[in-house]
N, C-alpha and C positions, 0 to 999 in steps of 0.2 A: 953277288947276284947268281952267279954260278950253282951253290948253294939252293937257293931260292928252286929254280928250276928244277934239280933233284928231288928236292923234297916233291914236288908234284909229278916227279914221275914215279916214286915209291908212291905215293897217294894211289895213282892209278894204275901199277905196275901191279904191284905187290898185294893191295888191299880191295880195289873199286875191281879187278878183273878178276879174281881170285874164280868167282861161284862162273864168269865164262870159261876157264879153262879145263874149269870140270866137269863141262858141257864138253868140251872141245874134245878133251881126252874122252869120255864118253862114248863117242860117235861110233871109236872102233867096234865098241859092243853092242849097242842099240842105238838103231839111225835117230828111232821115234823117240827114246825119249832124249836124246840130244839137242832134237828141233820143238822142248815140248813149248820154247818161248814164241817158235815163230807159228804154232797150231794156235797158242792162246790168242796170239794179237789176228791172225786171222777169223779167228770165232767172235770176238770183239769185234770185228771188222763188220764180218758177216750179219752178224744183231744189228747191229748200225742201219746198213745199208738196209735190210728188212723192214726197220721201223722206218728209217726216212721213206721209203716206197708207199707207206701204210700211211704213214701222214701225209703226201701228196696226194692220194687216193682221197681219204678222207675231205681234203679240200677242195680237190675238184668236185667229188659228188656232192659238196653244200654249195656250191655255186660261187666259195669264195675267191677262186681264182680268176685275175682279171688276163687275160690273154690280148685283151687290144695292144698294136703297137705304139699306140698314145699315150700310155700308163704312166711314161715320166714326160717332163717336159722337153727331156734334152733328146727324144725321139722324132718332137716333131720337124 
C-alpha cells in the first residue's frame, strides 16, 4: 500500500507540478509572466461577468423578468 501512495505522489510531485514550478522559479525574473495563469482566469472571469450583466439587461428590457414575490409557490 505504501507503494501505492508513492506512486501518486511522483504522479504529482514529479510530473502534474512540474510546468508550476517553472512558474514559481520564474517569479524572481518577471512577476507578470509568473502570474500569466491567474491574468488568464481573471479575464475569463471578467468576460463572464460582462456577458452575464448583458443578458440580465437584455431580459429585463423584454419584460421577461418576473420580479413578483409570488413567483414560486413556496414564497407565499
Amino acid at each position: 500500500m505504501k507503494s501505492f501512495f508513492e506512486g501518486i505522489q511522483y504522479l504529482f510531485v514529479n510530473i502534474l507540478f512540474t510546468p508550476l514550478d517553472f512558474l514559481r522559479s520564474l517569479e524572481l525574473s518577471s512577476w507578470f509572466v509568473a502570474n500569466t495563469i491567474n491574468w488568464i482566469f481573471m479575464i475569463i472571469c471578467a468576460v463572464a461577468m460582462v456577458y452575464w450583466v448583458m443578458q440580465l439587461k437584455l431580459h429585463d428590457d423584454n419584460g421577461e423578468e418576473n420580479q413578483d414575490t409570488t413567483a414560486h409557490s413556496f414564497f407565499k
